[in-house]
KEZA-807572 format. One record per residue (C-alpha): residue number from 0; x, y, z. Coordinates in steps of 0.02 Angstrom, whole numbers. Each point is the difference from the previous one (the first is absolute). Layout:
! residues N
<NUM <X Y Z>>;
...
***
This chain:
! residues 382
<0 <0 0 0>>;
<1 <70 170 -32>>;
<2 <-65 153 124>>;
<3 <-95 135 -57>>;
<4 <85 183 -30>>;
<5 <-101 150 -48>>;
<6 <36 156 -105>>;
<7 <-35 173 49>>;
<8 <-78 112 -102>>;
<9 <103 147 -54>>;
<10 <-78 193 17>>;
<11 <-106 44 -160>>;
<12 <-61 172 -49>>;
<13 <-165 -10 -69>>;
<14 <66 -134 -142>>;
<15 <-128 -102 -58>>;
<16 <72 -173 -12>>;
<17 <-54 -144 -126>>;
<18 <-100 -128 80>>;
<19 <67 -131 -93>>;
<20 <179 65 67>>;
<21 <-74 -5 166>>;
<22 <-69 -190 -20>>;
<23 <155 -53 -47>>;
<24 <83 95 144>>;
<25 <-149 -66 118>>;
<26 <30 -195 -67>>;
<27 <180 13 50>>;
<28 <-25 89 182>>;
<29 <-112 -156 32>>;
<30 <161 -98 8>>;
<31 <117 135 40>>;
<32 <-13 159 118>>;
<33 <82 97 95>>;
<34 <-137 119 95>>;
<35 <31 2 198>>;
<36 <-149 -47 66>>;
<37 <-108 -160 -98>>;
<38 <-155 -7 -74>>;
<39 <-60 -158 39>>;
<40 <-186 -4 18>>;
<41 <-58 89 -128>>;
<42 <-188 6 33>>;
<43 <35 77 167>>;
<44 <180 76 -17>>;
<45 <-21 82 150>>;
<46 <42 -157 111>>;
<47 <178 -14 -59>>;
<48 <41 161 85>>;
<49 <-87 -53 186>>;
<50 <178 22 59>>;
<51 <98 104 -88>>;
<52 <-85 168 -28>>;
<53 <18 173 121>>;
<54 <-179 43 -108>>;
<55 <-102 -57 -121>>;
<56 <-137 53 -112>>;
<57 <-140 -133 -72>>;
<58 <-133 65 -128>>;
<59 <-186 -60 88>>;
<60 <-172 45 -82>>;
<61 <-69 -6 147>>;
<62 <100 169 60>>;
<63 <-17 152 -101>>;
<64 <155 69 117>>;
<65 <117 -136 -101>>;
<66 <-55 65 -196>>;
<67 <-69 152 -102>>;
<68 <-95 -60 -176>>;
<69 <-92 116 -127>>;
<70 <-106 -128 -62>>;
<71 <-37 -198 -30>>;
<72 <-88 -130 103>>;
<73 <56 -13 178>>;
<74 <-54 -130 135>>;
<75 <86 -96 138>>;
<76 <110 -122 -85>>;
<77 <46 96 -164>>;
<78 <3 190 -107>>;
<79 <-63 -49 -160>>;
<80 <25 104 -159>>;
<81 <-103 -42 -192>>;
<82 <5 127 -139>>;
<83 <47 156 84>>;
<84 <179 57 45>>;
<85 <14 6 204>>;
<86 <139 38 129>>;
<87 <69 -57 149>>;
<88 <95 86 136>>;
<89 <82 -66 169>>;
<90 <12 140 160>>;
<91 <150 81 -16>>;
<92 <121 -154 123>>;
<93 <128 101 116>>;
<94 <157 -116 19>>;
<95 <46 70 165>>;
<96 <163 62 68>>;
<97 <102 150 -34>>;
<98 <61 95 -120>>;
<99 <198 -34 -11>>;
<100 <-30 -180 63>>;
<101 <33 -135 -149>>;
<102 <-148 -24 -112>>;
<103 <-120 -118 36>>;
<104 <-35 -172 -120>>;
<105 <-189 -12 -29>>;
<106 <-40 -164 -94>>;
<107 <-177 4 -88>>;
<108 <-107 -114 -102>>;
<109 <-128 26 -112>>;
<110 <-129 -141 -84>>;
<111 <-126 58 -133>>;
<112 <-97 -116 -63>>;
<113 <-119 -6 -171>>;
<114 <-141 -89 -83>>;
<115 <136 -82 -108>>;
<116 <-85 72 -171>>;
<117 <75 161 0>>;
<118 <55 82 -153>>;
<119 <162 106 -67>>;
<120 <-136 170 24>>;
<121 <8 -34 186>>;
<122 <136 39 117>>;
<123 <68 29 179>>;
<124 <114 117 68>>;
<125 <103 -43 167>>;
<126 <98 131 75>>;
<127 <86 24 172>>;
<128 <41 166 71>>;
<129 <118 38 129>>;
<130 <-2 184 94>>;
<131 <-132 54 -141>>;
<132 <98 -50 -162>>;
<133 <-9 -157 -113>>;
<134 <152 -102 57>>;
<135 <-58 -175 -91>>;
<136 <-132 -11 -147>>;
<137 <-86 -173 -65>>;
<138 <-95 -17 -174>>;
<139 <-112 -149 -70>>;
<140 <-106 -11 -141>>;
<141 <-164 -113 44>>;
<142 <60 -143 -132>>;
<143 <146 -19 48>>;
<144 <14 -69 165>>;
<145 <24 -186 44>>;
<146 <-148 -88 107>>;
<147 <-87 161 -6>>;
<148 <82 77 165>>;
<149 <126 137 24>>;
<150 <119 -42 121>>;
<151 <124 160 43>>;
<152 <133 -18 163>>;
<153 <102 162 20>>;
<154 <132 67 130>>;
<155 <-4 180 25>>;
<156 <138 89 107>>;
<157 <-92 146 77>>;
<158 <102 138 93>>;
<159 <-30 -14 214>>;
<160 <-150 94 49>>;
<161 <-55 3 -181>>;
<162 <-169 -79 -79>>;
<163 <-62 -111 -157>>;
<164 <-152 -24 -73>>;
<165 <-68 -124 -151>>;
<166 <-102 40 -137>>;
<167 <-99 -112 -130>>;
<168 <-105 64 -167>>;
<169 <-105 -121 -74>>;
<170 <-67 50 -204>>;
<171 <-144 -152 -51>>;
<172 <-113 21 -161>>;
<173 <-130 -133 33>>;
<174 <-124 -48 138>>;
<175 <39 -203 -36>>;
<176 <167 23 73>>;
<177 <94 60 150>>;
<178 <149 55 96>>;
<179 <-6 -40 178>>;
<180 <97 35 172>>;
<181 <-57 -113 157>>;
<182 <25 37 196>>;
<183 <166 -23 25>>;
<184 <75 -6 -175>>;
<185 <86 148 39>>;
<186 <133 34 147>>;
<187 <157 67 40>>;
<188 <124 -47 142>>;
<189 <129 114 73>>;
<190 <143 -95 71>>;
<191 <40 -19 174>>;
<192 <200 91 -1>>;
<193 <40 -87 185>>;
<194 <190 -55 -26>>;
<195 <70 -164 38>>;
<196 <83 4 168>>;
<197 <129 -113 -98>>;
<198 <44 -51 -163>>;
<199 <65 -163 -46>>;
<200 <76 -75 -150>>;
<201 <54 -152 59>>;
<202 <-26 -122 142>>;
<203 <89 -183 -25>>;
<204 <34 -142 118>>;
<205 <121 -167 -5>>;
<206 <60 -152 77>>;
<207 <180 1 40>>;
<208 <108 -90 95>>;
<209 <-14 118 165>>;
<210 <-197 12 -35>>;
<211 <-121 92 -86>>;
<212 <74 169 -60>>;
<213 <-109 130 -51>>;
<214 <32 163 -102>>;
<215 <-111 143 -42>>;
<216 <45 168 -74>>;
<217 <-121 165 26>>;
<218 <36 190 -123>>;
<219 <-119 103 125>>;
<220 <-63 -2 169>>;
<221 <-92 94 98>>;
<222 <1 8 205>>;
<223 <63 -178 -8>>;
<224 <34 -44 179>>;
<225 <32 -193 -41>>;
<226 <-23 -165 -95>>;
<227 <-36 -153 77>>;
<228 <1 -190 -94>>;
<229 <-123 -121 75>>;
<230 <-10 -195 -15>>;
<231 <-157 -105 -27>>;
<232 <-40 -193 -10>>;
<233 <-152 11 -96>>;
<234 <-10 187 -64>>;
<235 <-118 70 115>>;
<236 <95 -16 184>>;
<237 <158 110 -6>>;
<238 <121 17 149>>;
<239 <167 137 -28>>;
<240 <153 -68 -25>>;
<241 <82 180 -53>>;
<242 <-10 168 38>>;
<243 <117 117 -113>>;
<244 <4 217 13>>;
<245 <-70 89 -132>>;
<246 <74 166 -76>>;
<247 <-121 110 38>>;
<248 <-35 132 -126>>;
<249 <100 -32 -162>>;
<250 <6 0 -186>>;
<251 <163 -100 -38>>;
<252 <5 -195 -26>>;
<253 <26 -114 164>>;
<254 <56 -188 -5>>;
<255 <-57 -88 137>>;
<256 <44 -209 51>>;
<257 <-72 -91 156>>;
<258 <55 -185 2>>;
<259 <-121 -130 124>>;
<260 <118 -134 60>>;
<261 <-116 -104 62>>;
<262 <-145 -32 -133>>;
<263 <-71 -171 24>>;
<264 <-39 -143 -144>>;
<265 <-123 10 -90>>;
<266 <-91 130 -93>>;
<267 <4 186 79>>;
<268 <-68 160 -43>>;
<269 <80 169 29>>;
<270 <-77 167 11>>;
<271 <79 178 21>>;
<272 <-81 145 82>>;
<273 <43 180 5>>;
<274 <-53 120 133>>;
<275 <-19 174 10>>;
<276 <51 120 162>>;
<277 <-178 -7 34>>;
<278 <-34 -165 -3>>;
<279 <-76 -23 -166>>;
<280 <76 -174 -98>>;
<281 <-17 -73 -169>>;
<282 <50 -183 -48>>;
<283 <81 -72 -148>>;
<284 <20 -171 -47>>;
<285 <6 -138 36>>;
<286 <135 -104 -50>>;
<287 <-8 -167 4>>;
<288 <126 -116 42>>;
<289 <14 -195 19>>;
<290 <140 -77 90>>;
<291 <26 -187 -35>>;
<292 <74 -114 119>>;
<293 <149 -43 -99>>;
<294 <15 135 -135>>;
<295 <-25 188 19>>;
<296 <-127 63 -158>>;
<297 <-61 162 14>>;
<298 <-174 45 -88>>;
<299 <-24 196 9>>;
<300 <-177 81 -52>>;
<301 <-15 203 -21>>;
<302 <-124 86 -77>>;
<303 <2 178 -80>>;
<304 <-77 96 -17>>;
<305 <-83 -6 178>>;
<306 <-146 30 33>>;
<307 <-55 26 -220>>;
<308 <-93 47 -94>>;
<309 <-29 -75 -167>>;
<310 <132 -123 28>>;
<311 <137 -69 82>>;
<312 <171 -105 -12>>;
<313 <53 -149 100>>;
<314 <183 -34 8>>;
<315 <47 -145 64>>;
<316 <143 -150 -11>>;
<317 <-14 -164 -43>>;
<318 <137 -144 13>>;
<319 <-46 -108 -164>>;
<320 <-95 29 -146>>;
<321 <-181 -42 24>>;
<322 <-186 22 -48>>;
<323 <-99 95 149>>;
<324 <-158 53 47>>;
<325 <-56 166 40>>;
<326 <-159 52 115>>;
<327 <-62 176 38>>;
<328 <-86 -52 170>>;
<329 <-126 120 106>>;
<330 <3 14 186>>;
<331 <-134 -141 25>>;
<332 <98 -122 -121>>;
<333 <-98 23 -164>>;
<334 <109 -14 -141>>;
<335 <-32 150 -91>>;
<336 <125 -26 -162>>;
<337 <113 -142 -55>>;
<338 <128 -32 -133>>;
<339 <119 -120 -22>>;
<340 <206 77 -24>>;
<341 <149 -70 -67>>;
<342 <123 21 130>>;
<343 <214 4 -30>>;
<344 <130 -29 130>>;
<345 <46 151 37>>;
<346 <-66 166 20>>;
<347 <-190 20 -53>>;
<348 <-117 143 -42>>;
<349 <-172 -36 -41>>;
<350 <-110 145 -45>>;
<351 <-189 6 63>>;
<352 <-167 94 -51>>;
<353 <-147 -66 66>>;
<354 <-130 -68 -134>>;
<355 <-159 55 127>>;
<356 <-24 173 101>>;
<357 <64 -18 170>>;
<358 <-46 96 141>>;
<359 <113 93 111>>;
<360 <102 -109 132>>;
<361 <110 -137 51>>;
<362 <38 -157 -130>>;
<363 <121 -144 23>>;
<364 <99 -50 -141>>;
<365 <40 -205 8>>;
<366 <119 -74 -142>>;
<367 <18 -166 39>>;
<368 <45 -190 -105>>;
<369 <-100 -132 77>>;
<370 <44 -8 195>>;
<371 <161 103 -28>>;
<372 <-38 208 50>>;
<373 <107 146 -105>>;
<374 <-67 140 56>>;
<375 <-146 45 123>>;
<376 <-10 185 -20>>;
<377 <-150 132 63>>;
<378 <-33 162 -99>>;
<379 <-111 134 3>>;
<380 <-116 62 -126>>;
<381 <-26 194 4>>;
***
């Protein structure tokens, strides 16, 4: 499986763009985009942001405070426009902040659907405005969009203390056809900007011949007090078996090495926690690692990014070539996704996107051949 990047969409003045451009474009960010917050349920966008969003905006026709409309047919579930030309207009959306701060990323999608018998006489016009001004400007013809629905995702950066505001025209020539908007097809998320209290690029762990030495490497931290590596038997029950200073505030690159002499036989899982001055802690990890009674193999699982979005990346090392199987397992033990890997001694990196919508929280990754475990790994879904 290959993960899932997404594309953003560069600033456009007013440019109407060729639909059949923006298909193509559309057909490849299904497989490959790089926006920074995910799409994933696209009949109620709004979910994928329960998380991640200092403020949010969701069109709903049951509140006139969330719209303005000159005309077409209006009721609970949908604004419905036939043979007229109508428009749409969000409230002007402050970002928050203040001015001199660094500009704030508001992600936004916007759905349109139609009757699916639209002509080339009928159009719609998308555009996004950011302090009063058109910073990004969408353009599609009525018979020339797939499935007969307009998808748009945009990123806007929008100065601290600044607002944003969306816009949609409708033009339709005939009362046996329609453009159409329900609750919630459009809404807009502006990111949470809460930095990392650390960031790390690398957290590793082996066997060696004075025990299990661990090594993990961090380019910024903030109020780090400490780290501390904790033990487990079966992944849930941890007990410290090293505490190590932190650097406090800094914005250079730190190595860091623990080594725990006394790891038993038998499979064992490692997790690292950071914590804050205040007393505020994140985890990474774990690693696993299996210590055999006459031979010392090592079987390390990591994933990154962590917690993701769209996707993630499980690196891991096996000591043979082998086939393996991989399950995407929820906190009650419901296999949620599963996939069988090729796996090469060696260093491995297998690349994730989930084929259903998951919801925000803890999964456990398993890669396993028949009795024998590779990696047993938790992440968490934004």
């Amino acid at each position: 499986m290959k993960g899932k990047l997404r594309h953003s969409h560069s600033t456009i003045q007013r440019q109407r763009l060729n639909w059949k451009v923006i298909a193509l474009s559309f057909s490849i960010l299904g497989i490959a985009t790089l926006l920074s917050v995910v799409f994933i349920n696209l009949s109620n966008p709004q979910e994928a942001y329960a998380v991640t969003c200092s403020s949010s905006y969701t069109v709903d026709w049951n509140d006139p405070a969330t719209y303005t409309v000159n005309c077409g047919t209006l009721n609970s579930s949908s604004w419905t426009v036939k043979k007229d030309t109508c428009n749409y207009s969000s409230p002007v959306l402050l970002v928050g902040g203040t001015a001199g701060e660094p500009n704030k990323t508001v992600d936004l999608t916007v759905r349109i659907n139609q009757s699916g018998n639209l002509t080339n006489n009928d159009f719609c016009w998308v555009d996004f405005y950011v302090n009063g001004s058109v910073s990004q400007s969408y353009y599609a013809r009525g018979d020339t969009i797939a499935n007969a629905v307009f998808y748009i995702p945009a990123t806007l950066s929008v100065p601290a203390g600044g607002d944003y505001q969306v816009k949609v025209k409708f033009k339709n020539d005939r009362t046996n056809e329609f453009w159409e908007v329900k609750k919630g097809d459009i809404f807009s998320c502006v990111q949470s900007t809460a930095p990392l209290p650390v960031t790390l690029t690398s957290f590793k762990g082996k066997l060696t011949s004075d025990g299990t030495q661990f090594k993990w490497t961090t380019v910024a931290e903030v109020n780090n007090d400490y780290f501390t590596l904790s033990r487990s038997l079966d992944a849930e029950n941890y007990v410290e078996v090293g505490r190590i200073p932190g650097n406090g505030t800094s914005s250079i690159e730190h190595n860091y090495s623990f080594t725990d002499s006394e790891t038993p036989h038998g499979i064992c899982y490692y997790m690292l926690s950071q914590t804050d001055y205040d007393g505020k802690t994140e985890k990474f990890g774990p690693i696993v690692i299996r210590k055999n009674n006459n031979s010392t193999n090592s079987y390390n699982g990591t994933a990154f990014p962590n917690p993701f979005k769209t996707h993630f990346t499980i690196t891991f090392e096996s000591l043979k070539d082998q086939p393996a199987h991989f399950s995407l397992i929820d906190l009650k033990g419901s296999v949620l996704d599963e996939t069988i890997l090729e796996v090469n001694s060696g260093i491995n990196n297998f690349s994730f996107s989930p084929t259903k919508p998951l919801k925000s929280g803890l999964y456990l990754v398993r890669i396993e051949n028949g009795n024998e475990q590779l990696v047993l790994c938790k992440v968490f879904k934004e």
